[in-house]
PyMOL Python script that loads the backbone (N, CA, C, O; Angstrom):
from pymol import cmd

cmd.read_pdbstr("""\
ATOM      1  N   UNK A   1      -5.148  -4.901  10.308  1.00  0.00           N
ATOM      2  CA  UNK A   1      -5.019  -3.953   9.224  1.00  0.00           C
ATOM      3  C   UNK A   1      -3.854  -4.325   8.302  1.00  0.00           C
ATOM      4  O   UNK A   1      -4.004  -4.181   7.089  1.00  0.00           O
ATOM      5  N   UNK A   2      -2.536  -4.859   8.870  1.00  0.00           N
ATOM      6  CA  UNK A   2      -1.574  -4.727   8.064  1.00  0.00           C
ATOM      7  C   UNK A   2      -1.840  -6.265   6.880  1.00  0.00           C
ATOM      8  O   UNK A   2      -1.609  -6.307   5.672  1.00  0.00           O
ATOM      9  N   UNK A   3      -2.333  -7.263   7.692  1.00  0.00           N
ATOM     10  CA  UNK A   3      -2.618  -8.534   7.043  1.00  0.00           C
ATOM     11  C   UNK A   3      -3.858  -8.025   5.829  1.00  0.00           C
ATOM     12  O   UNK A   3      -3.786  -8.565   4.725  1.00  0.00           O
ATOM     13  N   UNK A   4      -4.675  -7.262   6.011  1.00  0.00           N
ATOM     14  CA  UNK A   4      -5.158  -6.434   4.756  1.00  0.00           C
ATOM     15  C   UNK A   4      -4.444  -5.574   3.748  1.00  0.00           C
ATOM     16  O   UNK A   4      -4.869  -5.276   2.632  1.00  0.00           O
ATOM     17  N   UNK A   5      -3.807  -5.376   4.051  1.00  0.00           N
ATOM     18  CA  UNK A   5      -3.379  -4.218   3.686  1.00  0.00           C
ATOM     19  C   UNK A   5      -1.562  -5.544   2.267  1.00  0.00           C
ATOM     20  O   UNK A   5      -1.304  -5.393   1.073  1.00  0.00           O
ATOM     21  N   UNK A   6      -1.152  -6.176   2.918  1.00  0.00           N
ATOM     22  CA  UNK A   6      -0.301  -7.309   2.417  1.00  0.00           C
ATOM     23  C   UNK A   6      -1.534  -7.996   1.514  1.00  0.00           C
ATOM     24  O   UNK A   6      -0.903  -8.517   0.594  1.00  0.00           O
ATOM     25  N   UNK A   7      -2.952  -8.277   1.280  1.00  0.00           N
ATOM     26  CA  UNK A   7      -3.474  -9.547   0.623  1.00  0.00           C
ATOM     27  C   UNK A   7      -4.044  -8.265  -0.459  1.00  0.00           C
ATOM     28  O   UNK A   7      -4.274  -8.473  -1.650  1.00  0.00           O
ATOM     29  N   UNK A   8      -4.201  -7.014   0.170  1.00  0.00           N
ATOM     30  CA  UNK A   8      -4.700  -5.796  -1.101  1.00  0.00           C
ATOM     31  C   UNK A   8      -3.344  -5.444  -2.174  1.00  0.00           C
ATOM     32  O   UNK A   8      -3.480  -5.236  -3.380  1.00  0.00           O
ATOM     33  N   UNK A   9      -2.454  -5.436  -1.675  1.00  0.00           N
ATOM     34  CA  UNK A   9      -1.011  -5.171  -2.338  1.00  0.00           C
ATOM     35  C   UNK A   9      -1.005  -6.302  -3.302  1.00  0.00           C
ATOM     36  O   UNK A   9      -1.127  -6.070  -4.505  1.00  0.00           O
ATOM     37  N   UNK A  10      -0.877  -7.460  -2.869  1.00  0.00           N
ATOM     38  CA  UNK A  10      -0.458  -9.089  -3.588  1.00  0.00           C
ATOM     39  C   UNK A  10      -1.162  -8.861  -4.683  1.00  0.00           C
ATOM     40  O   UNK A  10      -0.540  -8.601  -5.713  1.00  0.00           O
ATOM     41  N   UNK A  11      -2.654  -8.910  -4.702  1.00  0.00           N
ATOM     42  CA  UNK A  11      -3.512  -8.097  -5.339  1.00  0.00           C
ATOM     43  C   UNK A  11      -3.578  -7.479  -6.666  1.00  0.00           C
ATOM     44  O   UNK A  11      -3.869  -7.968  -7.758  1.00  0.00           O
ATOM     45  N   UNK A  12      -3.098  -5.791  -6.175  1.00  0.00           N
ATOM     46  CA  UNK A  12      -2.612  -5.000  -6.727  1.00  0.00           C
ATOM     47  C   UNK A  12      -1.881  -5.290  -7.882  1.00  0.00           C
ATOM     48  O   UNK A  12      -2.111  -5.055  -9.068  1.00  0.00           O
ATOM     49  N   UNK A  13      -0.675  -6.014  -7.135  1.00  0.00           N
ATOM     50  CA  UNK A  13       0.657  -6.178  -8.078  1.00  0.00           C
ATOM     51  C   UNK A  13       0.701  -7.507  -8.342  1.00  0.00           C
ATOM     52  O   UNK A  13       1.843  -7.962  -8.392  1.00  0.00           O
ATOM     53  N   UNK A  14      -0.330  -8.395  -8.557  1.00  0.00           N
ATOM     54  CA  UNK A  14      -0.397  -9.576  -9.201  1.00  0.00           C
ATOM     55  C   UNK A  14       0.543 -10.268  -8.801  1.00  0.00           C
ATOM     56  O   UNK A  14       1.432 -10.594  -9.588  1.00  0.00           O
ATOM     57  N   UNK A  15       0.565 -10.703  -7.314  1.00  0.00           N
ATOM     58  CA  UNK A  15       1.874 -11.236  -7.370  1.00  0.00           C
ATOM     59  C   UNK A  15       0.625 -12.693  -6.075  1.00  0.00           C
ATOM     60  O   UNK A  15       0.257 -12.585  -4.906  1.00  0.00           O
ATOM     61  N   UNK A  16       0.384 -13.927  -7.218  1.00  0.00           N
ATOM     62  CA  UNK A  16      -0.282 -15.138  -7.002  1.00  0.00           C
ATOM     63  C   UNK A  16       0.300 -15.555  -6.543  1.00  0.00           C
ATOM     64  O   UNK A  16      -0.133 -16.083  -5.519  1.00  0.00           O
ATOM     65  N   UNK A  17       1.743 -15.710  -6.840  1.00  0.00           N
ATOM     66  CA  UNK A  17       2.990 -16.850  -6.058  1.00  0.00           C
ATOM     67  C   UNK A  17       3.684 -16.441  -5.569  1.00  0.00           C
ATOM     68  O   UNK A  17       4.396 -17.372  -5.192  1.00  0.00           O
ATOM     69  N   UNK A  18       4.229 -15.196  -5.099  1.00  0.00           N
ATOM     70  CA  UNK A  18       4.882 -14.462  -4.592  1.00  0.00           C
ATOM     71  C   UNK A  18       4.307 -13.882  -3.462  1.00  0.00           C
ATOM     72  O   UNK A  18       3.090 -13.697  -3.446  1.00  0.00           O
ATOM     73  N   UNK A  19       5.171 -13.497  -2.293  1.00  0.00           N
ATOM     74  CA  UNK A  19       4.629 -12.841  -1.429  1.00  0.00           C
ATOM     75  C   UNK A  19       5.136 -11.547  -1.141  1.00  0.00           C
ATOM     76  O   UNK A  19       6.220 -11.163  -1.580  1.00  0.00           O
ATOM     77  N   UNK A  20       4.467 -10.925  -0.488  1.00  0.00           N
ATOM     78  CA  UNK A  20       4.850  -9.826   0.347  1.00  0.00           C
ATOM     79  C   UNK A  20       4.905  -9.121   1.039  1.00  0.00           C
ATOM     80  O   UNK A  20       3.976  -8.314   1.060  1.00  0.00           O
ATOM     81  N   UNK A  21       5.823  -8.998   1.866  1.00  0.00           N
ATOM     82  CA  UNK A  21       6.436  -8.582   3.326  1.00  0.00           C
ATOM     83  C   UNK A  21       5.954  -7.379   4.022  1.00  0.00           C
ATOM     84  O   UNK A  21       5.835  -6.637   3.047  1.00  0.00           O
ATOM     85  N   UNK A  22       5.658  -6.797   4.859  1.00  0.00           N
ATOM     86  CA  UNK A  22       5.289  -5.392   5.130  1.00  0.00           C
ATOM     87  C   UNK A  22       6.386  -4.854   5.304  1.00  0.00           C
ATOM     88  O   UNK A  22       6.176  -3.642   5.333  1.00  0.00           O
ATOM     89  N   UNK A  23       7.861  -5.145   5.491  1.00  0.00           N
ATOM     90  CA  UNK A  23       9.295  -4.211   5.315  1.00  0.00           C
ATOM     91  C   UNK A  23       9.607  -4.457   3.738  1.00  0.00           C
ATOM     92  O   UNK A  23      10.799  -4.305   3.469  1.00  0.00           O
ATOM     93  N   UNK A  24       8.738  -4.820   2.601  1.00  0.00           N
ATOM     94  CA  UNK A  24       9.420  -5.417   1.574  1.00  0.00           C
ATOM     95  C   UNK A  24       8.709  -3.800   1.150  1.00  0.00           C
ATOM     96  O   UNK A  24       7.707  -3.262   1.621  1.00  0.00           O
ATOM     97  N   UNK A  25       9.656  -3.314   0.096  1.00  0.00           N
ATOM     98  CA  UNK A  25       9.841  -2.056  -0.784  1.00  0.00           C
ATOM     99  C   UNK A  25       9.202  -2.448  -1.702  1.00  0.00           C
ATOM    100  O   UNK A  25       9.592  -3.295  -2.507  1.00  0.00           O
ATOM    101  N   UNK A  26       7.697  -1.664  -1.717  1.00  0.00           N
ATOM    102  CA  UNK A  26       6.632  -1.979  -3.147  1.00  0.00           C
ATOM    103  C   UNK A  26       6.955  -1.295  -4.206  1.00  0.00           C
ATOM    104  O   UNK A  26       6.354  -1.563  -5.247  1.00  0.00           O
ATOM    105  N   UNK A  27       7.776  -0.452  -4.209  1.00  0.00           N
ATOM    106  CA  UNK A  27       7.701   0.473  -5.364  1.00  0.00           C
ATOM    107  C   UNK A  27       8.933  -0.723  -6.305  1.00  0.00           C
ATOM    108  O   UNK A  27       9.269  -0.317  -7.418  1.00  0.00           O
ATOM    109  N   UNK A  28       9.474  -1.963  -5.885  1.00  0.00           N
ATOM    110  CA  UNK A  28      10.483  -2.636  -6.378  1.00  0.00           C
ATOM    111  C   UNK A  28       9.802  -3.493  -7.301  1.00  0.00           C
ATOM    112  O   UNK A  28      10.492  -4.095  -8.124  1.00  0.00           O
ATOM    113  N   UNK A  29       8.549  -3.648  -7.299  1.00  0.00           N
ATOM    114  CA  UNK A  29       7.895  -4.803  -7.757  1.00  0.00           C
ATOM    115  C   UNK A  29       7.706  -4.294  -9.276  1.00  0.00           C
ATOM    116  O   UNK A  29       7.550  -3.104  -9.553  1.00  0.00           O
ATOM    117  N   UNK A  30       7.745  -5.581 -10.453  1.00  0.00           N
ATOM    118  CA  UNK A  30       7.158  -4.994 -11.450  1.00  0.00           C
ATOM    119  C   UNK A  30       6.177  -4.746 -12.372  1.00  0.00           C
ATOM    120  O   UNK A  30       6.178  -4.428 -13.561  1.00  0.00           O
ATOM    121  N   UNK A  31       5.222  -4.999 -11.429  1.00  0.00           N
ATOM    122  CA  UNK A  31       3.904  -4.005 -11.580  1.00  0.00           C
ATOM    123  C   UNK A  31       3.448  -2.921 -11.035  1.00  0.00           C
ATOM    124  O   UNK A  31       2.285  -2.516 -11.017  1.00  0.00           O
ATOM    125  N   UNK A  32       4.572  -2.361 -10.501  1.00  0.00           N
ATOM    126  CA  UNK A  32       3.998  -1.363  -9.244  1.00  0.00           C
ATOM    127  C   UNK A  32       4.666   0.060 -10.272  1.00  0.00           C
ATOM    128  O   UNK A  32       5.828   0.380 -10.523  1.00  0.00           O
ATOM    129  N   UNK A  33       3.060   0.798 -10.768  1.00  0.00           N
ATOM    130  CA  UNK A  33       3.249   1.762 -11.516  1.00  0.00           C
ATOM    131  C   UNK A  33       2.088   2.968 -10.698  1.00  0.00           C
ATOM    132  O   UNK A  33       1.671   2.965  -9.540  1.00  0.00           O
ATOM    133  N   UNK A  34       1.784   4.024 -11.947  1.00  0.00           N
ATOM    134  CA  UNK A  34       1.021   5.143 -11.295  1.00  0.00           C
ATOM    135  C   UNK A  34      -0.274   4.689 -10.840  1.00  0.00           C
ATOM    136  O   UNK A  34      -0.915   5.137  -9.889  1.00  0.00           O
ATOM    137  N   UNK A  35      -0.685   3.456 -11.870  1.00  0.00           N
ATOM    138  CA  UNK A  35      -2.204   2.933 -11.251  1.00  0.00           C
ATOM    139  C   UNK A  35      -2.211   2.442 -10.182  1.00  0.00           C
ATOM    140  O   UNK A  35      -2.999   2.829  -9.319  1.00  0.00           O
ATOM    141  N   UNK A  36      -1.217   1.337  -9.945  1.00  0.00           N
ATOM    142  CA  UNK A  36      -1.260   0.564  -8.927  1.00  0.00           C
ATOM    143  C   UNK A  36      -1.092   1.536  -7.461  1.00  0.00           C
ATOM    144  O   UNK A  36      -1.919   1.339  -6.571  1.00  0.00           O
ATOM    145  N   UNK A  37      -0.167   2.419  -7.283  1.00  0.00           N
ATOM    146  CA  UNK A  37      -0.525   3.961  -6.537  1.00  0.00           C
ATOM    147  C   UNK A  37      -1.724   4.277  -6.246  1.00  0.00           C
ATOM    148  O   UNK A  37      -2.054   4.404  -5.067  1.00  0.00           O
ATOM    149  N   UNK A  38      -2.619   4.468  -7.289  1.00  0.00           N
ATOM    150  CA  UNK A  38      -4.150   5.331  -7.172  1.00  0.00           C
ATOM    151  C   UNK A  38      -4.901   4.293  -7.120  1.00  0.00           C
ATOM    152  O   UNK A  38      -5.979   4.590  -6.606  1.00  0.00           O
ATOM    153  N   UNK A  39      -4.795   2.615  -7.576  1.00  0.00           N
ATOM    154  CA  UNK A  39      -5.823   1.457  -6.805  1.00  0.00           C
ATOM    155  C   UNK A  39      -5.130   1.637  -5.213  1.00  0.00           C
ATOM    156  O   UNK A  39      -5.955   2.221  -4.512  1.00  0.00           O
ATOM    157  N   UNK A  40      -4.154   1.385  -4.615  1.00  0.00           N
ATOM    158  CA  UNK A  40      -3.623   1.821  -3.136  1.00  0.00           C
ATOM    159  C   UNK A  40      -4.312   2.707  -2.226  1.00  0.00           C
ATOM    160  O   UNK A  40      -4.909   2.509  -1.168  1.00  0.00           O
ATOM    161  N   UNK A  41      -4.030   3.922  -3.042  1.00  0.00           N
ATOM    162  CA  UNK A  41      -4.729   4.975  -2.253  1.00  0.00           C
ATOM    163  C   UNK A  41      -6.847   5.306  -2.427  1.00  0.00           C
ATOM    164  O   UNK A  41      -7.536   6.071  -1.752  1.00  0.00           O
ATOM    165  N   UNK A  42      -7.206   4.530  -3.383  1.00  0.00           N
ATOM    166  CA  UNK A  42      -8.637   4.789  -3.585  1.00  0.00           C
ATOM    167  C   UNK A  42      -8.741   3.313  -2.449  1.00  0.00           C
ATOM    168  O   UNK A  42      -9.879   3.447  -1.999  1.00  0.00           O
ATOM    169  N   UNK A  43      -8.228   2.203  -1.880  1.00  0.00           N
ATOM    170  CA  UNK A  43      -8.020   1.101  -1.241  1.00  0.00           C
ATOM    171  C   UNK A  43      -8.804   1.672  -0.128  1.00  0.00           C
ATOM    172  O   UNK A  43      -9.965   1.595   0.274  1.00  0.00           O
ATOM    173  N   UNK A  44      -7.279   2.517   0.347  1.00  0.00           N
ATOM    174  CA  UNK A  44      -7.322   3.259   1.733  1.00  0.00           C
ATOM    175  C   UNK A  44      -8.642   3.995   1.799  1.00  0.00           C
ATOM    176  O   UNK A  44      -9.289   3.929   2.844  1.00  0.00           O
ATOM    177  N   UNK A  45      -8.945   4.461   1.109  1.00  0.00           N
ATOM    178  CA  UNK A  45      -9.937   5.742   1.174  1.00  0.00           C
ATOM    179  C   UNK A  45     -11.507   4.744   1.545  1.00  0.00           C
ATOM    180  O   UNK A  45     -12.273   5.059   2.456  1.00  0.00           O
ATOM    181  N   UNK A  46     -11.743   3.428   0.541  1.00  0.00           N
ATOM    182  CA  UNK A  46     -12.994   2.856   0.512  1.00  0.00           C
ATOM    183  C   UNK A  46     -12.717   2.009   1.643  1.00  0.00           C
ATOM    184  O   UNK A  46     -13.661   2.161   2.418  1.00  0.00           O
ATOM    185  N   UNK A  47     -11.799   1.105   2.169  1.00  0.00           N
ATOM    186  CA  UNK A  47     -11.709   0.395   3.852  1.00  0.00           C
ATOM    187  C   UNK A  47     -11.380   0.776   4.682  1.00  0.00           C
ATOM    188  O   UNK A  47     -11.321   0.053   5.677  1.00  0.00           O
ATOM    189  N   UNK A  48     -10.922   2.313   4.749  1.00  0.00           N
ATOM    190  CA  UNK A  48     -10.456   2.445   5.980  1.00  0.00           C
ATOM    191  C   UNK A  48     -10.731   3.872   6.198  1.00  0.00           C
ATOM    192  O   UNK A  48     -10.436   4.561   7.175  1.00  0.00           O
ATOM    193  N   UNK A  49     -11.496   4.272   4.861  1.00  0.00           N
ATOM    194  CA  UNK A  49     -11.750   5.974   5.419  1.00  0.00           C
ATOM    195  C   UNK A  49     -10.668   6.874   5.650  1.00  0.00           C
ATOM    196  O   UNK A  49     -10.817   7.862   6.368  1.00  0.00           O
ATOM    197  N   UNK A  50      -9.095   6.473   4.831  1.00  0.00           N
ATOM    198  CA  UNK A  50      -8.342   7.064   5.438  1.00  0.00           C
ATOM    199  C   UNK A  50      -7.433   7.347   3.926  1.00  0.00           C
ATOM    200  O   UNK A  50      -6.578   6.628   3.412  1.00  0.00           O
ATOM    201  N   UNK A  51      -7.889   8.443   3.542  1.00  0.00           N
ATOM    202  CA  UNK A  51      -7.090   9.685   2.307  1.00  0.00           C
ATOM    203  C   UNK A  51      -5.842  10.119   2.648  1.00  0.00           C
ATOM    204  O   UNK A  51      -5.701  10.496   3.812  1.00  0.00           O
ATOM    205  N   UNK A  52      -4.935  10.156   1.940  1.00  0.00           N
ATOM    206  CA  UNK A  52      -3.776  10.553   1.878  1.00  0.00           C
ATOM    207  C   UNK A  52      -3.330  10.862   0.527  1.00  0.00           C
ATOM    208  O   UNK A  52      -3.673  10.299  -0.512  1.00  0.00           O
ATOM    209  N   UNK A  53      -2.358  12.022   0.710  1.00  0.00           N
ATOM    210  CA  UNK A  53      -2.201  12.965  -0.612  1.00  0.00           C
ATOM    211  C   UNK A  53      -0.990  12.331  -1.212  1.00  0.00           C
ATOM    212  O   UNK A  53      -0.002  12.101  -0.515  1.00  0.00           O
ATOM    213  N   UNK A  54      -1.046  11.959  -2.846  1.00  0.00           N
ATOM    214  CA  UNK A  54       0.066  11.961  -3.688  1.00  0.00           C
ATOM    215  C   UNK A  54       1.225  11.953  -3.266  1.00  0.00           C
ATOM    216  O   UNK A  54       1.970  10.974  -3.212  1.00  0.00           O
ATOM    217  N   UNK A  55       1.537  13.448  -2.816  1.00  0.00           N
ATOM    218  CA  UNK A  55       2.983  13.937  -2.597  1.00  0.00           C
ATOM    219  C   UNK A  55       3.421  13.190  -1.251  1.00  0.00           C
ATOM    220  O   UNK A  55       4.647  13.289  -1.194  1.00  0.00           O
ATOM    221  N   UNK A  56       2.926  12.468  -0.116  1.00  0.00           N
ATOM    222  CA  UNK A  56       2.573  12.045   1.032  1.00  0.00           C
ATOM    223  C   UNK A  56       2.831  10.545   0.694  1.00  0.00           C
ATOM    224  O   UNK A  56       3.532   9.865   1.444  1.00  0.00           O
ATOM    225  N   UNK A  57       2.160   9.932  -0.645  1.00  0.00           N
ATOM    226  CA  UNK A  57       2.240   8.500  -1.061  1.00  0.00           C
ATOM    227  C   UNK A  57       3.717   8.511  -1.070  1.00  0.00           C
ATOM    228  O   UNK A  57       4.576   7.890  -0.445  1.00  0.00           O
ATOM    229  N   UNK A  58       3.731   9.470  -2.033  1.00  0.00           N
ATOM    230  CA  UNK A  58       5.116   8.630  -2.611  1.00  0.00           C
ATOM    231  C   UNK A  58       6.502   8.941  -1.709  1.00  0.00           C
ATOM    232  O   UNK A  58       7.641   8.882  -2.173  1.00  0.00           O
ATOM    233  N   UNK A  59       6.102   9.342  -0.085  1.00  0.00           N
ATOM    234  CA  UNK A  59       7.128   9.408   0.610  1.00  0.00           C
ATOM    235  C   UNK A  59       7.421   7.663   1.277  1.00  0.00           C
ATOM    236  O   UNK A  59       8.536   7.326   1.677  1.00  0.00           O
ATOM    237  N   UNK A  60       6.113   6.642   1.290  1.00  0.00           N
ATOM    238  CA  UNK A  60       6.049   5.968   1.757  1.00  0.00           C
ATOM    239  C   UNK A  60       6.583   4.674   1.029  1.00  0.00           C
ATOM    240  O   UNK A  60       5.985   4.632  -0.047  1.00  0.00           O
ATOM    241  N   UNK A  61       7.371   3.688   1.126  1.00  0.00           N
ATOM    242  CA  UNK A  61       7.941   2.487   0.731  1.00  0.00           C
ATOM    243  C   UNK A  61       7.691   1.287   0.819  1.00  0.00           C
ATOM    244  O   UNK A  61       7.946   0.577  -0.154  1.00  0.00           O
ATOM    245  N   UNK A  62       7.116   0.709   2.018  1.00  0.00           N
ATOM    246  CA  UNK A  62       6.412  -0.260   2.848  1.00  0.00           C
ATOM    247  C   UNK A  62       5.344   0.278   3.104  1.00  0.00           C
ATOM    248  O   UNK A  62       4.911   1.426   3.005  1.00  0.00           O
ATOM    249  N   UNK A  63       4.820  -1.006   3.565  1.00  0.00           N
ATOM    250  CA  UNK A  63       3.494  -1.724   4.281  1.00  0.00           C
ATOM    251  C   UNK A  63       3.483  -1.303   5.424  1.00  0.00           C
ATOM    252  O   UNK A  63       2.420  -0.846   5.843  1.00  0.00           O
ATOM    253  N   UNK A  64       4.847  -1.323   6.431  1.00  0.00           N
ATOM    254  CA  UNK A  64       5.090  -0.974   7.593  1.00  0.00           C
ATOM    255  C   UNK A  64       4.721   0.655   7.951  1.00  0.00           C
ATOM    256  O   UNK A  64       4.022   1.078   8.872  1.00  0.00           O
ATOM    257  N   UNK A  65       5.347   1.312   7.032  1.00  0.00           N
ATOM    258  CA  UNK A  65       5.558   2.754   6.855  1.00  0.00           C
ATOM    259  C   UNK A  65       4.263   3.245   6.585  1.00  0.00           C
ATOM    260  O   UNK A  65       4.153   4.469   6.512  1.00  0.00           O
ATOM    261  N   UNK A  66       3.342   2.605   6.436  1.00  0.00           N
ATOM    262  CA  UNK A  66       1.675   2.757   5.685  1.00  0.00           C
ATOM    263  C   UNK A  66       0.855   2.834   6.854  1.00  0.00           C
ATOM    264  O   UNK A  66       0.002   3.678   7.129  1.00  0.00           O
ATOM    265  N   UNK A  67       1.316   1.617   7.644  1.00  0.00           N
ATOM    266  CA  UNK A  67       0.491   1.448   9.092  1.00  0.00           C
ATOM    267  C   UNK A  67       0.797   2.193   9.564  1.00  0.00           C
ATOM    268  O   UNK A  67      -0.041   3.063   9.796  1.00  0.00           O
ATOM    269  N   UNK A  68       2.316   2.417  10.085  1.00  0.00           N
ATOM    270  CA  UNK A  68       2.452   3.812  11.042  1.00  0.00           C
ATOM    271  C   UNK A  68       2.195   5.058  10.924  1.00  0.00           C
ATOM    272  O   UNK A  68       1.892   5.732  11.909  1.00  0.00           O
ATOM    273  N   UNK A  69       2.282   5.604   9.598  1.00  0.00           N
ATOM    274  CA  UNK A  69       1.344   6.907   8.924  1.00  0.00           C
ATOM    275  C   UNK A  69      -0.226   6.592   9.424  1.00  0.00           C
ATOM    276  O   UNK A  69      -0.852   7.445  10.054  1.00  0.00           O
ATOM    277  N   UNK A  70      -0.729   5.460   9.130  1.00  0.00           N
ATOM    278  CA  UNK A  70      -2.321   5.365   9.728  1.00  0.00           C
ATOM    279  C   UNK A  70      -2.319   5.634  10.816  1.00  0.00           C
ATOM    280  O   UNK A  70      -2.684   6.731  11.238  1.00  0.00           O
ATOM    281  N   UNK A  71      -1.874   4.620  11.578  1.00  0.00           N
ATOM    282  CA  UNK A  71      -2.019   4.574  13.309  1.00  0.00           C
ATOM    283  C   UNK A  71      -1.804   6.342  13.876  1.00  0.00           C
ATOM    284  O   UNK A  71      -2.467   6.830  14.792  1.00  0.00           O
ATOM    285  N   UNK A  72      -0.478   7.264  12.896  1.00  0.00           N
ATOM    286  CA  UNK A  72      -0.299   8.510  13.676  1.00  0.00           C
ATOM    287  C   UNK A  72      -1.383   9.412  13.407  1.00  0.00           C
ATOM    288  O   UNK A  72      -1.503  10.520  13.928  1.00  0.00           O
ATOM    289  N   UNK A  73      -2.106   8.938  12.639  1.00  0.00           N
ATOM    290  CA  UNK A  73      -3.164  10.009  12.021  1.00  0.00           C
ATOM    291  C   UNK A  73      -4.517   9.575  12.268  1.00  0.00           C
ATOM    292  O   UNK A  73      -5.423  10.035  11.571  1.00  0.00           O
ATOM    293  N   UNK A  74      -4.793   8.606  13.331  1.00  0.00           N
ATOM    294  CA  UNK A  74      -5.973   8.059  13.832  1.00  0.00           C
ATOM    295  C   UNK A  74      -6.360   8.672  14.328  1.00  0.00           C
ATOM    296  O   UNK A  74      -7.428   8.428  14.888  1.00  0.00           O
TER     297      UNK A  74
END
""", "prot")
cmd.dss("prot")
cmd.show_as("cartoon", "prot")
cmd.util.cbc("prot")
cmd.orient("prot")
């Protein structure tokens, strides 16, 4: 999941030559705006069946912090 979840982000935030970390802070990147948020969370919703609310997103920072919100809510 998390190796998905890192190649959907890269993705996201256009980042071809760059990588990124699952402890690396997405909201740092600079493409990472309100869309890139709602492509994230419509992500979650179409591979993994797994919705999470706005106010809930934007508690989260990492990749890491994403999985463990999943895994507790499995």
């Amino acid at each position: 999941m998390k190796d998905k979840l890192i190649e959907e982000f890269k993705d996201i935030l256009e980042l071809e030559d760059e990588t990124i970390e699952a402890e690396s802070n997405f909201r740092d990147y600079d493409d990472w705006d309100s869309i890139a948020a709602l492509s994230v969370m419509a992500y979650l919703d179409s591979e993994f069946n797994f919705s999470i609310k706005a106010e809930d997103f934007k508690q989260i920072n990492t990749i890491n912090q994403l999985v463990a919100l999943m895994n507790k809510n499995a």
